[in-house]
TORMAR-625767 format. One record per residue (C-alpha): x, y, z. Coordinates in steps of 0.02 Angstrom, whole numbers, padded with zeros to 5 digits, always signed. Each point is the difference from the previous one (the first is absolute). Layout:
TORMAR-625767
XYZ...
end
This chain:
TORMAR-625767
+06957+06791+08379+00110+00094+00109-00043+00172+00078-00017+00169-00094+00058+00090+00154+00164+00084+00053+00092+00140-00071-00047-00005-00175-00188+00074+00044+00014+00186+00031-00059+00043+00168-00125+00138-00034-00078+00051-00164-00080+00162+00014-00196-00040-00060+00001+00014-00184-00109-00071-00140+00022-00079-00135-00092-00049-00178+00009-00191+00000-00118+00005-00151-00058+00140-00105-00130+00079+00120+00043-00110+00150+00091+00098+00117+00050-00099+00157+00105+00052+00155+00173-00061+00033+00042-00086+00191+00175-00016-00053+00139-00061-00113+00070-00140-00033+00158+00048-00091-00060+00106-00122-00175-00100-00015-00169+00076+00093-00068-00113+00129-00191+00077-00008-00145+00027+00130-00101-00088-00085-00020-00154-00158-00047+00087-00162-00167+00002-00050-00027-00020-00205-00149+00069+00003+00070+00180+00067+00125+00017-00177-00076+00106-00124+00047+00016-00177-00003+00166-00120+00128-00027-00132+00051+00141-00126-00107-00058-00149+00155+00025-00133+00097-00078+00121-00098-00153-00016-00033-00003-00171+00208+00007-00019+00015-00112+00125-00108-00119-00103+00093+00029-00170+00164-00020+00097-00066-00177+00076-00054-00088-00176+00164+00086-00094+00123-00146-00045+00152+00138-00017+00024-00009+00182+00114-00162+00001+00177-00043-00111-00052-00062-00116-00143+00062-00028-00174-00098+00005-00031-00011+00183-00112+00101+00083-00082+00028+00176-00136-00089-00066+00101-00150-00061+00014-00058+00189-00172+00083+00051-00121-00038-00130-00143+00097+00014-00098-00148-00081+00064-00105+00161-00048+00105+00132+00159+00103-00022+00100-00161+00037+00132-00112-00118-00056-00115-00125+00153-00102+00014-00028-00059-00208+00049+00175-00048+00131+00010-00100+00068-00184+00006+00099-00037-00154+00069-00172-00067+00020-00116+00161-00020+00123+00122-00115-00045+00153-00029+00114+00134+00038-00059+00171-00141+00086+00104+00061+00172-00045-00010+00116-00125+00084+00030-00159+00145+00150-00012+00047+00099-00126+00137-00139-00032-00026-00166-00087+00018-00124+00135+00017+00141+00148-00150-00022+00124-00069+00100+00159+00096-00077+00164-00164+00015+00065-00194-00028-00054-00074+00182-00050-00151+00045+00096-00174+00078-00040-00005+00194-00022-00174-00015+00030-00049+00100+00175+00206+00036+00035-00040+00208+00031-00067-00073+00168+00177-00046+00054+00063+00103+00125+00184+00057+00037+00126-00090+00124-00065-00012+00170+00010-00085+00153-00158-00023+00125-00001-00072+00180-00170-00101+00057-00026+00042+00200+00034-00203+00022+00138-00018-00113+00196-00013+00053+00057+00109-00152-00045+00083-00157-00046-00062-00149+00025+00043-00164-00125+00071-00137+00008+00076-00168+00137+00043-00155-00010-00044-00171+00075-00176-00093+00002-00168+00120+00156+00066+00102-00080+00176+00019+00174+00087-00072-00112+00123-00085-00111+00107+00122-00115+00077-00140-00059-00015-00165+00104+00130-00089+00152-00075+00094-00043-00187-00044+00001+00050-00191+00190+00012+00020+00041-00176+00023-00089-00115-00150+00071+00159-00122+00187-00043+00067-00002-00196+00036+00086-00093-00148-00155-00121+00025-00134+00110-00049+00029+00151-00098+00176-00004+00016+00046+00190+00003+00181-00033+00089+00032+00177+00080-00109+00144+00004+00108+00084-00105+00000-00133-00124-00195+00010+00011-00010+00192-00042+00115-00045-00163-00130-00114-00043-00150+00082+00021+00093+00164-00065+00028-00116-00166-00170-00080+00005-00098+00173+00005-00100-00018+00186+00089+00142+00073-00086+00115-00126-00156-00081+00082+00046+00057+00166+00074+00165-00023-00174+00077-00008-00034-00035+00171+00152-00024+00079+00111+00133-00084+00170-00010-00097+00098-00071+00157-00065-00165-00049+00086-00006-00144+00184+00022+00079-00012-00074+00191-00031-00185+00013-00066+00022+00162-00134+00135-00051-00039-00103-00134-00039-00170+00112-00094+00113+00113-00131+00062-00154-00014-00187-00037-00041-00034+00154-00128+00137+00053-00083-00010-00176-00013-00193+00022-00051+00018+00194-00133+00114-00054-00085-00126-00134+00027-00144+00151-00096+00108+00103-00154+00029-00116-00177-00064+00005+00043-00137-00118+00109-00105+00088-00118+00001+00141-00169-00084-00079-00057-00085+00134-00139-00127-00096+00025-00150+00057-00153-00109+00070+00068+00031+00179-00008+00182-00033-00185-00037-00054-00003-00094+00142+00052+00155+00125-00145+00100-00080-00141-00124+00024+00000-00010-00200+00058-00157-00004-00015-00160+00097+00139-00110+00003-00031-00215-00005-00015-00098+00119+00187-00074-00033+00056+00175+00011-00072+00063+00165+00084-00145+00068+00145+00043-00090+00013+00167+00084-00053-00095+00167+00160-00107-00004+00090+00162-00061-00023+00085+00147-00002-00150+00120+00151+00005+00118+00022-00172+00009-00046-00061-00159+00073+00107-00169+00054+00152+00132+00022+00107-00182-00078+00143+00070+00140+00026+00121+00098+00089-00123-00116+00006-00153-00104+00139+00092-00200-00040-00061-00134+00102+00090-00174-00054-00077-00106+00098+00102+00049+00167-00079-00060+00039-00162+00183+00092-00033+00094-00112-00075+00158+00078+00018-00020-00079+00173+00022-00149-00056+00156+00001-00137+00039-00185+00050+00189+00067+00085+00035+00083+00146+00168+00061-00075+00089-00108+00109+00155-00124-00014+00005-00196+00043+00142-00133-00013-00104-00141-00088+00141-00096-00051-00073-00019-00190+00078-00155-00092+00150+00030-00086-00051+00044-00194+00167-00092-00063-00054+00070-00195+00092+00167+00037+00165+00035-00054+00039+00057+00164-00022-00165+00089+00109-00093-00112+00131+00058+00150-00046-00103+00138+00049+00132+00133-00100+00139-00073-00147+00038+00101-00124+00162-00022+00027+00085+00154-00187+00086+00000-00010+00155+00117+00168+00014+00070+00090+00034-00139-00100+00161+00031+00013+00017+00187+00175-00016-00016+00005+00133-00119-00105+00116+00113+00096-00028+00149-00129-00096+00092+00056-00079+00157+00034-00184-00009-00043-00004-00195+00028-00206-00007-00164+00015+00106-00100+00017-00188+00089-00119-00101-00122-00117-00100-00137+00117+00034-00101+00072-00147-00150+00110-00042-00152-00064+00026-00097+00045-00163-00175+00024-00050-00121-00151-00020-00111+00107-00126+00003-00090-00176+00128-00125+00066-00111-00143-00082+00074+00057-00190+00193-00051+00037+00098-00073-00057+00115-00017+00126+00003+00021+00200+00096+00042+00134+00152+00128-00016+00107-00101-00093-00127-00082-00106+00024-00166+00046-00181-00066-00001-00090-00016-00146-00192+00016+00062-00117+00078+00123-00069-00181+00100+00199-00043-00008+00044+00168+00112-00154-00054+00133+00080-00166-00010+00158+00068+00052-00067+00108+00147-00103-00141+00060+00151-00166-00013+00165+00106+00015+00007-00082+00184-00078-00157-00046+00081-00045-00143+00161+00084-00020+00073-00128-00108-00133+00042-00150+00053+00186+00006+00198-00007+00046+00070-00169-00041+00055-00145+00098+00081+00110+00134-00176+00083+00039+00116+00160+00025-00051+00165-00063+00108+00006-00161-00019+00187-00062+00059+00094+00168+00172-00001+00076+00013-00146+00129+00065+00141+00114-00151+00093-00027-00124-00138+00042-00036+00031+00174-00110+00180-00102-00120-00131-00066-00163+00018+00047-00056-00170+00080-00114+00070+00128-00147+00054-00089-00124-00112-00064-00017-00097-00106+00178+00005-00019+00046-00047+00197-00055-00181-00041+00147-00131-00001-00007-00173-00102-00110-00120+00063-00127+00108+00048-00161+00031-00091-00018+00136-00123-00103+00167+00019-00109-00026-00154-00080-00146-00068+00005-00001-00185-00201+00074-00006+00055+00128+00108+00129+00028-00119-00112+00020-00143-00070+00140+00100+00110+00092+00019+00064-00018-00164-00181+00053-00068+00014+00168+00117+00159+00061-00043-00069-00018-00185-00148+00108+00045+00129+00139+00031+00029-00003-00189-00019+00182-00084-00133-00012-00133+00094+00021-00140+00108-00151+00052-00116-00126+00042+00008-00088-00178+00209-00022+00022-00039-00096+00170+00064-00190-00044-00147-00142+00056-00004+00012+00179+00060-00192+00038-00117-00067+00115+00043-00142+00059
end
Protein backbone atom coordinates (compact mmCIF):
# COMPACT_ATOMS: atom_id res chain seq x y z
CA UNK A 1 0.00 0.00 0.00
CA UNK A 2 1.43 3.24 -0.76
CA UNK A 3 2.40 5.90 1.89
CA UNK A 4 -0.05 7.96 4.10
CA UNK A 5 2.42 10.80 4.15
CA UNK A 6 2.63 14.20 2.38
CA UNK A 7 0.44 17.10 2.45
CA UNK A 8 -2.81 15.64 3.21
CA UNK A 9 -1.68 14.99 7.14
CA UNK A 10 -1.86 18.27 9.03
CA UNK A 11 1.40 19.13 10.45
CA UNK A 12 0.58 19.80 14.08
CA UNK A 13 -2.59 18.97 15.96
CA UNK A 14 -2.71 20.74 19.12
CA UNK A 15 -3.14 17.66 21.91
CA UNK A 16 -6.76 17.01 22.09
CA UNK A 17 -8.89 13.98 23.09
CA UNK A 18 -11.25 12.30 21.86
CA UNK A 19 -14.25 9.64 22.86
CA UNK A 20 -13.51 6.68 20.55
CA UNK A 21 -16.13 4.72 22.58
CA UNK A 22 -18.55 5.82 25.14
CA UNK A 23 -16.13 6.24 28.16
CA UNK A 24 -12.93 5.69 26.17
CA UNK A 25 -11.30 8.83 25.76
CA UNK A 26 -8.03 8.57 23.79
CA UNK A 27 -5.53 11.30 22.61
CA UNK A 28 -5.16 12.39 19.07
CA UNK A 29 -1.24 12.40 17.37
CA UNK A 30 -2.71 13.80 14.31
CA UNK A 31 -5.08 13.79 11.35
CA UNK A 32 -5.38 12.15 8.61
CA UNK A 33 -7.79 14.22 6.58
CA UNK A 34 -10.40 14.66 8.79
CA UNK A 35 -9.79 11.07 10.55
CA UNK A 36 -7.78 10.88 14.16
CA UNK A 37 -4.64 8.96 13.99
CA UNK A 38 -4.53 8.07 18.00
CA UNK A 39 -1.69 7.55 20.66
CA UNK A 40 -2.70 4.61 21.35
CA UNK A 41 -5.10 1.17 19.97
CA UNK A 42 -8.44 1.24 21.76
CA UNK A 43 -8.93 -0.80 24.55
CA UNK A 44 -12.74 -2.42 24.80
CA UNK A 45 -12.52 -2.94 28.04
CA UNK A 46 -12.13 1.03 28.92
CA UNK A 47 -16.00 1.83 27.08
CA UNK A 48 -18.60 2.08 29.56
CA UNK A 49 -22.22 1.98 29.00
CA UNK A 50 -25.19 4.00 30.96
CA UNK A 51 -28.04 4.34 28.57
CA UNK A 52 -31.17 6.54 29.35
CA UNK A 53 -33.52 3.71 30.49
CA UNK A 54 -36.66 5.15 28.24
CA UNK A 55 -34.30 5.55 25.74
CA UNK A 56 -33.72 1.95 25.62
CA UNK A 57 -36.93 0.71 26.15
CA UNK A 58 -37.92 3.00 22.81
CA UNK A 59 -35.10 1.99 21.28
CA UNK A 60 -36.32 -1.61 21.73
CA UNK A 61 -39.99 -0.96 20.55
CA UNK A 62 -38.52 1.00 17.61
CA UNK A 63 -36.16 -2.18 16.67
CA UNK A 64 -39.06 -5.05 16.59
CA UNK A 65 -41.71 -2.34 14.90
CA UNK A 66 -42.38 -3.55 11.22
CA UNK A 67 -43.69 0.25 10.28
CA UNK A 68 -40.20 1.25 9.75
CA UNK A 69 -39.88 -0.09 6.04
CA UNK A 70 -42.36 0.62 2.64
CA UNK A 71 -44.22 -1.51 2.82
CA UNK A 72 -44.59 -2.22 5.90
CA UNK A 73 -43.59 -5.67 7.64
CA UNK A 74 -39.92 -5.28 8.00
CA UNK A 75 -38.38 -4.49 10.96
CA UNK A 76 -34.83 -4.07 12.61
CA UNK A 77 -35.37 -7.31 13.84
CA UNK A 78 -36.25 -8.91 10.50
CA UNK A 79 -32.40 -8.76 9.57
CA UNK A 80 -31.24 -9.07 13.33
CA UNK A 81 -33.25 -11.63 14.93
CA UNK A 82 -32.95 -11.58 18.37
CA UNK A 83 -33.63 -15.42 18.33
CA UNK A 84 -30.30 -15.61 16.06
CA UNK A 85 -28.00 -13.80 18.01
CA UNK A 86 -29.31 -10.53 16.56
CA UNK A 87 -28.26 -11.83 13.08
CA UNK A 88 -30.49 -12.74 9.66
CA UNK A 89 -32.29 -15.82 9.31
CA UNK A 90 -32.06 -15.70 5.64
CA UNK A 91 -35.79 -17.96 5.46
CA UNK A 92 -37.55 -14.87 6.65
CA UNK A 93 -39.90 -13.77 4.61
CA UNK A 94 -39.28 -15.95 1.41
CA UNK A 95 -42.40 -16.20 -0.61
CA UNK A 96 -43.23 -18.52 -3.69
CA UNK A 97 -39.72 -19.37 -5.37
CA UNK A 98 -37.76 -17.01 -3.66
CA UNK A 99 -34.28 -18.27 -2.30
CA UNK A 100 -32.05 -16.09 -0.55
CA UNK A 101 -28.61 -15.78 -1.88
CA UNK A 102 -26.53 -15.43 1.39
CA UNK A 103 -28.24 -12.25 2.35
CA UNK A 104 -31.09 -11.11 3.84
CA UNK A 105 -34.54 -10.48 2.84
CA UNK A 106 -35.80 -6.56 2.14
CA UNK A 107 -38.77 -5.07 2.52
CA UNK A 108 -39.25 -5.96 -1.30
CA UNK A 109 -40.21 -9.32 -2.73
CA UNK A 110 -37.14 -10.44 -4.47
CA UNK A 111 -34.89 -7.28 -3.17
CA UNK A 112 -31.95 -8.67 -0.98
CA UNK A 113 -29.07 -7.05 1.26
CA UNK A 114 -25.86 -6.41 -1.23
CA UNK A 115 -24.17 -7.66 1.63
CA UNK A 116 -24.55 -10.49 4.53
CA UNK A 117 -26.02 -8.64 7.81
CA UNK A 118 -23.88 -9.11 10.79
CA UNK A 119 -24.47 -9.96 14.55
CA UNK A 120 -25.63 -7.01 16.84
CA UNK A 121 -24.48 -9.01 19.52
CA UNK A 122 -21.33 -7.09 21.43
CA UNK A 123 -21.40 -4.08 18.44
CA UNK A 124 -21.50 -1.05 21.44
CA UNK A 125 -17.77 -2.12 21.69
CA UNK A 126 -17.06 -0.65 18.25
CA UNK A 127 -15.22 2.29 18.34
CA UNK A 128 -15.26 5.40 15.95
CA UNK A 129 -12.87 5.95 12.83
CA UNK A 130 -9.34 5.87 13.74
CA UNK A 131 -6.06 5.39 12.59
CA UNK A 132 -3.10 3.90 14.89
CA UNK A 133 0.68 3.62 14.07
CA UNK A 134 2.69 0.41 15.71
CA UNK A 135 6.47 1.78 16.57
CA UNK A 136 7.59 -0.99 13.71
CA UNK A 137 5.07 -0.31 11.25
CA UNK A 138 5.57 1.88 7.87
CA UNK A 139 2.04 3.50 8.20
CA UNK A 140 -1.21 3.57 9.92
CA UNK A 141 -3.71 1.34 10.00
CA UNK A 142 -7.15 1.50 10.10
CA UNK A 143 -9.71 0.61 12.99
CA UNK A 144 -13.29 1.08 13.76
CA UNK A 145 -16.87 2.50 12.01
CA UNK A 146 -19.97 0.86 11.70
CA UNK A 147 -21.31 -1.59 8.49
CA UNK A 148 -18.32 -3.67 6.55
CA UNK A 149 -17.07 -0.42 4.69
CA UNK A 150 -17.16 1.62 8.01
CA UNK A 151 -19.40 4.57 6.13
CA UNK A 152 -21.21 4.89 9.38
CA UNK A 153 -18.93 5.99 12.41
CA UNK A 154 -21.62 5.28 15.21
CA UNK A 155 -24.58 3.57 16.04
CA UNK A 156 -27.13 6.37 15.81
CA UNK A 157 -25.46 7.29 12.44
CA UNK A 158 -25.45 3.62 11.04
CA UNK A 159 -29.36 3.49 11.62
CA UNK A 160 -29.56 5.86 8.63
CA UNK A 161 -28.55 3.60 5.95
CA UNK A 162 -30.75 0.04 6.15
CA UNK A 163 -33.95 2.77 6.81
CA UNK A 164 -33.02 4.46 3.22
CA UNK A 165 -31.56 1.48 1.03
CA UNK A 166 -34.31 0.21 -1.41
CA UNK A 167 -32.88 -3.30 -0.24
CA UNK A 168 -33.88 -3.25 3.23
CA UNK A 169 -36.45 -1.00 4.48
CA UNK A 170 -36.65 0.95 1.54
CA UNK A 171 -37.48 4.51 2.92
CA UNK A 172 -36.14 6.39 -0.44
CA UNK A 173 -35.37 9.96 1.02
CA UNK A 174 -35.56 11.10 4.46
CA UNK A 175 -38.24 13.11 3.64
CA UNK A 176 -40.12 10.38 2.17
CA UNK A 177 -39.37 8.46 5.49
CA UNK A 178 -40.90 11.21 7.82
CA UNK A 179 -44.24 10.94 5.46
CA UNK A 180 -44.23 7.49 6.31
CA UNK A 181 -43.72 7.27 9.71
CA UNK A 182 -45.90 10.59 10.04
CA UNK A 183 -48.74 8.22 8.31
CA UNK A 184 -47.82 5.11 10.20
CA UNK A 185 -48.12 6.83 13.77
CA UNK A 186 -44.15 6.36 15.18
CA UNK A 187 -43.54 9.96 15.30
CA UNK A 188 -46.19 10.25 18.05
CA UNK A 189 -43.83 7.63 19.70
CA UNK A 190 -40.98 9.87 19.56
CA UNK A 191 -42.29 13.20 20.21
CA UNK A 192 -42.23 12.50 23.94
CA UNK A 193 -38.67 12.41 24.08
CA UNK A 194 -37.50 14.07 21.29
CA UNK A 195 -39.98 16.99 20.98
CA UNK A 196 -42.32 18.22 18.07
CA UNK A 197 -39.27 18.93 15.63
CA UNK A 198 -39.40 15.34 14.84
CA UNK A 199 -42.41 15.48 13.38
CA UNK A 200 -41.50 18.23 10.58
CA UNK A 201 -37.48 17.85 9.92
CA UNK A 202 -36.41 14.62 8.32
CA UNK A 203 -33.17 15.05 9.63
CA UNK A 204 -34.29 15.49 13.38
CA UNK A 205 -36.37 12.76 12.87
CA UNK A 206 -33.41 10.16 11.58
CA UNK A 207 -31.39 11.49 14.37
CA UNK A 208 -34.23 10.29 17.27
CA UNK A 209 -34.16 6.96 15.38
CA UNK A 210 -30.93 6.72 15.64
CA UNK A 211 -30.07 7.78 19.30
CA UNK A 212 -33.20 5.84 20.58
CA UNK A 213 -31.96 2.72 18.61
CA UNK A 214 -28.13 3.40 19.61
CA UNK A 215 -29.24 3.49 23.11
CA UNK A 216 -31.10 -0.10 23.11
CA UNK A 217 -27.69 -1.38 21.00
CA UNK A 218 -25.82 -0.18 23.79
CA UNK A 219 -27.73 -1.98 26.67
CA UNK A 220 -26.86 -4.91 28.86
CA UNK A 221 -28.73 -7.22 26.62
CA UNK A 222 -26.94 -7.27 23.61
CA UNK A 223 -23.87 -7.86 25.54
CA UNK A 224 -24.57 -11.44 27.41
CA UNK A 225 -21.47 -12.76 27.36
CA UNK A 226 -22.43 -16.80 28.21
CA UNK A 227 -20.81 -18.63 26.10
CA UNK A 228 -18.57 -21.70 27.36
CA UNK A 229 -15.43 -19.60 26.55
CA UNK A 230 -16.76 -16.94 28.77
CA UNK A 231 -17.12 -19.83 31.40
CA UNK A 232 -13.98 -20.65 30.35
CA UNK A 233 -12.31 -16.98 31.23
CA UNK A 234 -13.84 -17.38 34.78
CA UNK A 235 -12.47 -20.79 35.69
CA UNK A 236 -16.32 -21.92 35.61
CA UNK A 237 -15.95 -23.82 32.88
CA UNK A 238 -13.38 -26.08 31.30
CA UNK A 239 -13.30 -26.28 27.75
CA UNK A 240 -12.47 -30.10 25.83
CA UNK A 241 -9.73 -31.25 24.94
CA UNK A 242 -10.63 -30.54 21.03
CA UNK A 243 -11.27 -27.08 22.08
CA UNK A 244 -8.10 -26.05 23.96
CA UNK A 245 -6.47 -27.11 20.91
CA UNK A 246 -8.80 -25.28 19.04
CA UNK A 247 -7.86 -22.06 20.70
CA UNK A 248 -4.10 -23.33 20.45
CA UNK A 249 -4.22 -23.30 16.61
CA UNK A 250 -6.31 -20.03 16.98
CA UNK A 251 -3.72 -18.20 18.29
CA UNK A 252 -0.80 -20.05 16.60
CA UNK A 253 1.02 -17.73 14.15
CA UNK A 254 1.82 -20.21 11.83
CA UNK A 255 -0.90 -22.45 11.92
CA UNK A 256 -4.81 -20.77 11.97
CA UNK A 257 -3.01 -17.10 12.78
CA UNK A 258 -7.03 -16.04 13.66
CA UNK A 259 -5.99 -14.27 16.56
CA UNK A 260 -4.17 -11.73 14.52
CA UNK A 261 -7.18 -9.83 13.95
CA UNK A 262 -9.85 -11.75 15.94
CA UNK A 263 -8.30 -10.21 19.23
CA UNK A 264 -8.73 -13.36 22.07
CA UNK A 265 -6.99 -12.73 25.42
CA UNK A 266 -7.76 -15.89 27.69
CA UNK A 267 -5.86 -14.98 30.51
CA UNK A 268 -8.20 -12.15 31.62
CA UNK A 269 -11.30 -12.99 33.09
CA UNK A 270 -12.84 -9.68 31.12
CA UNK A 271 -14.14 -10.80 28.31
CA UNK A 272 -14.55 -7.73 26.60
CA UNK A 273 -10.84 -8.37 25.99
CA UNK A 274 -11.40 -10.78 23.95
CA UNK A 275 -14.51 -9.74 21.42
CA UNK A 276 -12.95 -12.02 18.68
CA UNK A 277 -12.11 -8.46 16.31
CA UNK A 278 -9.71 -6.04 16.63
CA UNK A 279 -11.90 -3.60 14.58
CA UNK A 280 -9.61 -3.81 11.87
CA UNK A 281 -9.85 -4.15 7.91
CA UNK A 282 -8.27 -7.04 5.59
CA UNK A 283 -8.41 -7.67 1.75
CA UNK A 284 -9.26 -11.49 1.89
CA UNK A 285 -10.28 -11.74 -1.51
CA UNK A 286 -13.68 -13.77 -0.50
CA UNK A 287 -15.08 -15.85 -3.52
CA UNK A 288 -17.30 -14.15 -5.64
CA UNK A 289 -21.10 -14.95 -4.26
CA UNK A 290 -22.44 -14.90 -8.03
CA UNK A 291 -26.34 -15.32 -6.32
CA UNK A 292 -26.54 -11.48 -5.95
CA UNK A 293 -28.21 -9.36 -8.26
CA UNK A 294 -25.38 -7.22 -8.28
CA UNK A 295 -22.94 -9.68 -9.82
CA UNK A 296 -25.07 -10.52 -12.64
CA UNK A 297 -22.77 -7.42 -14.16
CA UNK A 298 -19.56 -8.90 -14.61
CA UNK A 299 -17.63 -5.59 -13.93
CA UNK A 300 -19.30 -4.82 -10.70
CA UNK A 301 -17.06 -5.33 -7.86
CA UNK A 302 -17.76 -4.21 -3.99
CA UNK A 303 -15.19 -1.78 -3.50
CA UNK A 304 -14.97 -2.46 0.55
CA UNK A 305 -13.29 0.49 2.45
CA UNK A 306 -12.48 2.90 -0.17
CA UNK A 307 -15.57 3.74 -1.24
CA UNK A 308 -15.31 5.37 2.23
CA UNK A 309 -11.80 6.70 2.16
CA UNK A 310 -12.56 8.28 -0.90
CA UNK A 311 -15.40 9.87 0.55
CA UNK A 312 -13.35 11.14 3.59
CA UNK A 313 -10.64 12.47 1.64
CA UNK A 314 -8.11 9.98 2.68
CA UNK A 315 -4.90 10.10 0.83
CA UNK A 316 -4.46 7.48 -1.83
CA UNK A 317 -8.09 5.99 -1.11
CA UNK A 318 -7.50 2.97 -3.91
CA UNK A 319 -5.03 1.92 -1.07
CA UNK A 320 -8.44 0.18 0.81
CA UNK A 321 -10.20 -1.24 -1.99
CA UNK A 322 -11.33 -4.93 -1.28
CA UNK A 323 -10.72 -4.39 2.30
CA UNK A 324 -13.55 -5.07 4.80
CA UNK A 325 -14.37 -5.15 8.53
CA UNK A 326 -13.17 -7.72 10.32
CA UNK A 327 -16.21 -8.86 12.45
CA UNK A 328 -16.76 -10.64 15.60
CA UNK A 329 -16.20 -14.48 15.88
CA UNK A 330 -18.75 -14.61 18.96
CA UNK A 331 -21.80 -16.88 17.93
CA UNK A 332 -20.42 -17.14 14.39
CA UNK A 333 -21.11 -21.06 14.62
CA UNK A 334 -25.25 -20.25 14.07
CA UNK A 335 -24.90 -18.78 10.31
CA UNK A 336 -26.00 -19.15 7.88
CA UNK A 337 -23.83 -17.55 5.77
CA UNK A 338 -20.03 -16.20 5.93
CA UNK A 339 -17.89 -13.83 4.79
CA UNK A 340 -19.14 -10.18 3.74
CA UNK A 341 -20.86 -11.09 0.85
CA UNK A 342 -22.23 -14.31 2.02
CA UNK A 343 -20.75 -16.47 -0.25
CA UNK A 344 -19.98 -19.53 1.98
CA UNK A 345 -22.49 -21.48 3.30
CA UNK A 346 -20.77 -23.03 6.63
CA UNK A 347 -18.36 -22.45 9.42
CA UNK A 348 -15.51 -25.61 8.49
CA UNK A 349 -16.07 -24.16 4.74
CA UNK A 350 -14.70 -20.44 5.88
CA UNK A 351 -11.44 -22.35 7.79
CA UNK A 352 -11.22 -24.17 4.59
CA UNK A 353 -10.95 -21.09 2.75
CA UNK A 354 -8.34 -19.38 5.04
CA UNK A 355 -6.31 -22.48 5.14
CA UNK A 356 -6.35 -23.54 0.77
CA UNK A 357 -6.97 -19.96 -0.76
CA UNK A 358 -3.08 -20.29 -1.82
CA UNK A 359 -3.14 -23.89 -2.33
CA UNK A 360 -5.96 -24.42 -4.13
CA UNK A 361 -7.16 -21.41 -5.84
CA UNK A 362 -8.97 -23.20 -8.47
CA UNK A 363 -11.66 -24.71 -5.76
CA UNK A 364 -12.43 -21.11 -4.54
CA UNK A 365 -12.08 -18.84 -7.90
CA UNK A 366 -12.41 -20.97 -10.95
CA UNK A 367 -10.11 -22.22 -13.52
CA UNK A 368 -8.18 -18.92 -13.63
CA UNK A 369 -7.24 -19.32 -9.80
CA UNK A 370 -7.71 -15.36 -9.90
CA UNK A 371 -9.45 -13.60 -7.19
CA UNK A 372 -12.90 -13.10 -8.85
CA UNK A 373 -14.79 -10.63 -6.42
CA UNK A 374 -12.07 -7.64 -6.36
CA UNK A 375 -11.10 -5.41 -9.22
CA UNK A 376 -8.06 -6.98 -11.10
CA UNK A 377 -6.60 -3.46 -10.60
CA UNK A 378 -7.04 -3.75 -7.05
CA UNK A 379 -5.31 -7.11 -6.58
CA UNK A 380 -1.96 -6.14 -5.67
CA UNK A 381 -4.32 -4.98 -1.80
CA UNK A 382 -4.73 -8.71 -1.29
CA UNK A 383 -3.43 -9.98 1.60
CA UNK A 384 -1.03 -12.92 0.57
CA UNK A 385 1.51 -12.42 3.21
CA UNK A 386 0.00 -13.61 6.26
CA UNK A 387 -0.43 -17.06 7.04
CA UNK A 388 -2.06 -19.33 6.25
CA UNK A 389 -2.97 -17.37 3.38
CA UNK A 390 0.90 -16.66 2.05
CA UNK A 391 0.98 -20.37 0.91
CA UNK A 392 1.05 -20.86 -3.00
CA UNK A 393 -0.24 -24.20 -4.83
CA UNK A 394 1.79 -27.03 -4.38
CA UNK A 395 2.65 -26.46 -1.07
CA UNK A 396 1.24 -28.16 1.94
CA UNK A 397 -1.63 -26.79 3.81
CA UNK A 398 -1.60 -25.14 7.40
CA UNK A 399 -4.17 -27.52 8.92
CA UNK A 400 -4.68 -31.06 8.59
CA UNK A 401 -8.29 -31.93 8.55
CA UNK A 402 -8.09 -32.97 12.69
CA UNK A 403 -6.66 -29.80 13.23
CA UNK A 404 -9.46 -28.51 11.44
CA UNK A 405 -11.98 -30.13 13.55
CA UNK A 406 -10.39 -28.16 16.26
CA UNK A 407 -10.71 -25.39 15.48
CA UNK A 408 -14.00 -25.77 14.26
CA UNK A 409 -14.99 -27.25 17.85
CA UNK A 410 -13.43 -23.84 19.50
CA UNK A 411 -14.97 -21.32 17.59
CA UNK A 412 -18.29 -23.28 18.55
CA UNK A 413 -17.40 -22.94 22.20
CA UNK A 414 -17.73 -19.16 21.66
CA UNK A 415 -21.47 -19.82 21.17
CA UNK A 416 -23.75 -17.53 23.56
CA UNK A 417 -25.89 -19.82 25.66
CA UNK A 418 -28.98 -19.15 24.36
CA UNK A 419 -27.68 -20.12 20.86
CA UNK A 420 -26.03 -23.21 21.34
CA UNK A 421 -29.17 -25.39 20.24
CA UNK A 422 -29.26 -23.35 16.55
CA UNK A 423 -25.48 -24.49 16.06
CA UNK A 424 -25.77 -27.03 12.87
CA UNK A 425 -23.68 -30.65 13.68
CA UNK A 426 -20.25 -29.62 13.83
CA UNK A 427 -18.95 -31.85 10.66
CA UNK A 428 -16.11 -33.63 11.81
CA UNK A 429 -14.52 -35.15 9.49
Amino acid sequence: MGAMGGGALADTVPAAQVFIAPGAQMRVVKLIAATPQLAGRYDPAAARFAPDPALVELGRQLFHDERLSQPGGTSCASCHDPARAFGPDLRRGLRGREASPGTARGSRAGHFGLRAAPSLLYVRYVPRRYFYEDDDALQPSFFGGLMADASADTLAEQVRAPLLHPDEMNNGTPASLLRHLKQGGVVRMLEPQFGSRVGRDPEVLLAALGNALQAYLQSDELAPFSSRFDGFLRGKVRLSDAELRGLAIFRNPDKGNCASCHTVNETAARPERSLFTDFGYEALAAPRNRLLAANRNPRHFDEGLCATARRLKWPEPEQWCGYVRTPSLRNTAIRQSFMHNGSIGSLREVVEFYNTRGTDPVRWFGKSGAFDDVAPSYHENVNVNSPPLNRKPGMPVALSDVETDDLVAFLRSLTDERYVALMPPDGRR
